[in-house]
N, C-alpha and C positions, 0 to 999 in steps of 0.2 A: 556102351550102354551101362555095361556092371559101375564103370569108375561115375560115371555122371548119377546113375542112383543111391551109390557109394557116400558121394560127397557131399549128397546134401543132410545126409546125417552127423557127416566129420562134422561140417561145417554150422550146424546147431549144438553138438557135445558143446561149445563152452558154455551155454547158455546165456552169452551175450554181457558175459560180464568179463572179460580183462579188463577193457580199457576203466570201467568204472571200479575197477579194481586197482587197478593205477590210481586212480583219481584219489580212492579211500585211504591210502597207504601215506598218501601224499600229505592229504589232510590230518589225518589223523596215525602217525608214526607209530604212539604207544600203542596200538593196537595191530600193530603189524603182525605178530604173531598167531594169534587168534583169527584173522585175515587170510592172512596163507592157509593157515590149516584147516579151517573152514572150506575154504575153495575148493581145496583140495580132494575135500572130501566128499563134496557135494560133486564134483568134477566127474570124479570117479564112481560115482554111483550114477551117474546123468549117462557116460560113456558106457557101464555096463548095462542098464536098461535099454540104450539104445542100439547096443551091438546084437541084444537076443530081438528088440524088434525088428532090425534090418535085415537080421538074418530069415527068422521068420516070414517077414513081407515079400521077401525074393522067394522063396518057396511056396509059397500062398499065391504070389505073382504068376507064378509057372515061368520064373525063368530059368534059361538051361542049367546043366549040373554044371558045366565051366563056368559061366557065369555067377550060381551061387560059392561056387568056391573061391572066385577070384572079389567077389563082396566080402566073404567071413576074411577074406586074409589082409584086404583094405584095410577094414572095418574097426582093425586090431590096432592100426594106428591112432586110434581115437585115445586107449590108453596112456600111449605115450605123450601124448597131446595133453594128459593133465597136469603134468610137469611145466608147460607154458607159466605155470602160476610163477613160477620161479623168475621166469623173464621181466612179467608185472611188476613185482618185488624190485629186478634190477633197474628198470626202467622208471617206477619211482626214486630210488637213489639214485639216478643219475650214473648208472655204470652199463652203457651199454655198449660200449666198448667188449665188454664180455659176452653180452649177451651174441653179437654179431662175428666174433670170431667163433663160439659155439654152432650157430646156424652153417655159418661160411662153411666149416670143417667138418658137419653133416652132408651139404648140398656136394662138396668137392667127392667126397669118400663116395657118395650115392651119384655121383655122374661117372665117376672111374668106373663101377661095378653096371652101371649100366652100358658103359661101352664095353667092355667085357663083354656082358649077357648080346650086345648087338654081333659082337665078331664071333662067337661061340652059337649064333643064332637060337638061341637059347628059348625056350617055353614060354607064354606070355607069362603063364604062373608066377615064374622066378621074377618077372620085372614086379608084379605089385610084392611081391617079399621084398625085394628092393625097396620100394616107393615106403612099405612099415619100416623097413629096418633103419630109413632115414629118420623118422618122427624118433623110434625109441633111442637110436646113438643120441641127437640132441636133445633129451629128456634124461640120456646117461650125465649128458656134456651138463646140462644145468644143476643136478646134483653135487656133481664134482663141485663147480663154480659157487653154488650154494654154500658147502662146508668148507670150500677155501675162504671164504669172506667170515672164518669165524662162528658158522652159525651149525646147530644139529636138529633133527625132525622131532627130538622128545623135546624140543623148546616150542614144539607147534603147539596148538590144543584146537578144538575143535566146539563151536560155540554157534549154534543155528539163528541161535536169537542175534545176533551181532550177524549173520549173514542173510537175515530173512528181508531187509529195506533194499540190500544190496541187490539181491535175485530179483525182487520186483520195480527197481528203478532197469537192472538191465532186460526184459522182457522185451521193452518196443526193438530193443538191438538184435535180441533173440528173433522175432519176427520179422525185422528188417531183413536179417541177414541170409533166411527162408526164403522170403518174397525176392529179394536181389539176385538170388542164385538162380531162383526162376525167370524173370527178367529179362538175366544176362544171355537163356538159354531161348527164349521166344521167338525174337529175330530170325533165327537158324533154324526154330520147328514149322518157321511160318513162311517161311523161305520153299522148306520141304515138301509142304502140304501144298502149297499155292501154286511153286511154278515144278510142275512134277513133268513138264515137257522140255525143263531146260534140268538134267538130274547132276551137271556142275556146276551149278550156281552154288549152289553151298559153300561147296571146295571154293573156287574165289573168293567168299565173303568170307570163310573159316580161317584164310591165309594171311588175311586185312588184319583181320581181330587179331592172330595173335600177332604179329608183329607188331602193330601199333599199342596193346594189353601191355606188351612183353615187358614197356618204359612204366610203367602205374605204378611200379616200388615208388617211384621219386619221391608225391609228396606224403605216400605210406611211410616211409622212412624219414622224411624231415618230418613229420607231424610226429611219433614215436620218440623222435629224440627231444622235442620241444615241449611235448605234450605236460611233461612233470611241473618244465618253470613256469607254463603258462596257467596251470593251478596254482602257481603259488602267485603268480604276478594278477590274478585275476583277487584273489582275497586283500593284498595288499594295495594295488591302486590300478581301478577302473580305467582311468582314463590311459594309461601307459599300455595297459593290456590290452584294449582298443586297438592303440597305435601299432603293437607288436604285431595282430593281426591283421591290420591293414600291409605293413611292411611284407609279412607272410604270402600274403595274398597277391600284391606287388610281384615277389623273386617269383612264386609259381607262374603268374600270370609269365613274363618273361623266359622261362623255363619252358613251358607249354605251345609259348607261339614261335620258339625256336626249332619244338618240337615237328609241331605242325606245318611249317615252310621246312624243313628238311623232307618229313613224308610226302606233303605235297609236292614239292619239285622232284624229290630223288624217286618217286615211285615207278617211272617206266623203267630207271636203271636198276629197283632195289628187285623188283616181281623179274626181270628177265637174269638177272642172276642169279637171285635164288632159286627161282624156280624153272624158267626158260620162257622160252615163247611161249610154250602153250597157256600158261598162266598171265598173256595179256589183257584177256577181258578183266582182271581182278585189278588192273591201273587205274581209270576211273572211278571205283569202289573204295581203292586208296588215297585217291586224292580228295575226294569223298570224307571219308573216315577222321582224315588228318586233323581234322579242326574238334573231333573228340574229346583231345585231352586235354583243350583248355575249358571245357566245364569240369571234364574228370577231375582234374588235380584242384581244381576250386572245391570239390564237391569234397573230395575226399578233404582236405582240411577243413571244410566249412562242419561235417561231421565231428570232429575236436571241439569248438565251438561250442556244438548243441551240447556235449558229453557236459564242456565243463558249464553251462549253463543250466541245465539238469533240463533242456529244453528237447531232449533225444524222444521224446512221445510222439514228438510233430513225424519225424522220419518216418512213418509206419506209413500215413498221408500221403506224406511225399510220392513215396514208391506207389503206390494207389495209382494217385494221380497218374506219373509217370508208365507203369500198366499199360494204362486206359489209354493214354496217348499212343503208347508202342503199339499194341494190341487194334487197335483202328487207323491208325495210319499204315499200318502193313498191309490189312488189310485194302485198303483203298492204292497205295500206291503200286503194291508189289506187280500186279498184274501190268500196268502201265509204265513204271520206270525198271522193274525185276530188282538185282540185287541194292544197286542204289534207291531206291527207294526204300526200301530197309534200312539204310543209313541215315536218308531222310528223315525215316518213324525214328531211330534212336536220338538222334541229334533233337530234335522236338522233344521228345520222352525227357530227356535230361535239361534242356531249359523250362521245361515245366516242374519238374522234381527240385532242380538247384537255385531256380529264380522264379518263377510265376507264384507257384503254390504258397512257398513261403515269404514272396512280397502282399501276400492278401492278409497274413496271420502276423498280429502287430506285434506277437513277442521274438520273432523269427525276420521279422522284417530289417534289421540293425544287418544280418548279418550280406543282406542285396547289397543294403548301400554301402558296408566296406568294400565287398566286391566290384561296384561301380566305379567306386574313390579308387582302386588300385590300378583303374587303367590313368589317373593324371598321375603316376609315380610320385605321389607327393611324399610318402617317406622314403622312400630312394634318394631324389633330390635332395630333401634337407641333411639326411645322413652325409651324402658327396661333400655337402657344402660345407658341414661341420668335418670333415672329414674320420668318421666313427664307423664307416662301412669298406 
């Protein structure tokens, strides 16, 4: 309960602006510096207003004293978290190469110490010092990598007026990224409440998600690394930048339904290893589940999209939408199907978020029909044929 009320404050500190911070840096280079340090700064004042009300709220909440201790120690990784800005910066130049051996060398250092802390059986305390002390090494890592590329923080400056279009183009991301968190959490509260005669049904759906979540980097990470060129191939020609997103849309789709026929067939064998028998009612759930991540990974790059389109106001909608759908289909199915039905209301949830909603809203509508176009593989094929892929 601490980490899940924890996070959805990490998870609003940026205030919804990296990506469109990318986007800025991209477009406009000579102002990079003013850029960063603005962020920055704003960042860092966003993180500490928000750590005295988390902390606060938990105490006002009446949650217990371990639980407010293990929020404030969270809570502290929100700081290192404004170091991210540096990542933005690299990921508009094009070097993320760096950026990703930074993270890699956080996550490796923070899984040794946590196995550690397992065979030491160690306090939960120490695990979230752990989970901070990952955020602040990789916020050590991107400074380093910062003044290795030449650059020093007296070359920042700090300029609100040059970051005040910024803050209010990224808000709908800021409230996206709020509503999403809760969302993603509904399914599993509504699981809880509902069928409170079956008290492991949760645990089976809790086992599905992460397993099948665990793959969501894919096209987080191909959308990050593409995201810079396709600012610039969007300024320079429309119609090719079209095409790159069709093709995009293309490999994921591919990527997604290799996904999904893996979880679906290998799920009796994947849930009875990892877990055992006992964990066989959560097979069904998986095979369920599996057809997921081919909206996911459309969704998530269809999100790029809106960013560089300046078209990210619709997503607030979207999720709404998507809500309402989860939110009333749980309700109606959970009692009659239990855990799959849950996966029914999400799978619904996310075709009305990723394709309904925005087939009705005619400036959002372009981005269904690349999606549609990318089941005929028509730039796959022509690429084969030219041979350029």
């Amino acid at each position: 309960m601490a980490r899940a009320f924890a996070s959805i404050f990490i998870l609003a500190a940026p205030l919804g602006i990296p990506n469109i911070l990318t986007r800025e840096i991209v477009r406009k280079p000579a102002e990079k510096f003013e850029l960063i340090g603005s962020t920055i700064a704003i960042r860092l004042i966003s993180a500490v207003v928000l750590y005295i009300i988390m902390v606060v709220l938990s105490i006002v909440l009446h949650y217990s004293r371990l639980e407010i201790v293990l929020i404030s120690i969270l809570g502290v990784s929100m700081i290192g978290m404004v170091f991210d800005t540096i990542d933005n910066y690299l990921q508009a130049i094009v070097k993320l190469k760096s950026s990703s051996k930074i993270r890699l060398i956080g996550l490796i250092i923070g899984s040794i110490l946590k196995l550690i802390l397992i065979y030491l059986k160690a306090p939960i305390i120490a695990f979230a010092w752990v989970f901070t002390l990952e955020f602040i090494l990789i916020a050590f890592g991107f400074i380093v990598i910062y003044r290795k590329y030449g650059h020093h923080f007296n070359e920042l400056s700090v300029n609100f007026k040059i970051l005040k279009p910024i803050l209010l183009t990224s808000l709908p991301l800021l409230y996206y990224t709020i509503l999403s968190t809760i969302n993603m959490k509904i399914d599993q509260l509504m699981i809880d409440r509902i069928l409170v005669d079956d008290p492991a049904a949760n645990g089976y759906y809790a086992v599905v998600v992460g397993l099948v979540e665990s793959l969501y980097f894919i096209p987080v990470a191909l959308g990050t690394s593409l995201f810079p060129g396709l600012v610039k191939q969007r300024d320079a020609d429309i119609n090719t930048y079209n095409k790159m997103f069709v093709l995009l849309y293309e490999i994921l789709l591919i990527i997604s339904i290799g996904v999904a026929v893996v979880f679906f067939v290998g799920a009796p064998l994947m849930i009875r290893f990892l877990y055992g028998e006992a964990y066989a009612p959560a097979i069904p759930i998986m095979k369920l589940y599996a057809f997921c991540p081919i909206l996911i990974f459309y969704g998530s790059m269809r999100s790029r999209w809106l960013i560089i389109q300046d078209l990210h106001k619709y997503s607030i909608w979207f999720l709404v939408a998507s809500i309402l759908v989860n939110v009333t289909l749980n309700r109606i199915l959970l009692p009659i199907m239990g855990p799959e039905g849950a996966v029914v209301a999400i799978l619904a949830s996310y075709f009305t978020a990723f394709l309904i909603v925005p087939a009705i809203i005619t400036s959002t509508r372009p981005s269904v029909t690349m999606f549609f176009q990318s089941f005929l593989f028509k730039e796959i094929r022509e690429r084969i044929k030219n041979k350029s892929i």
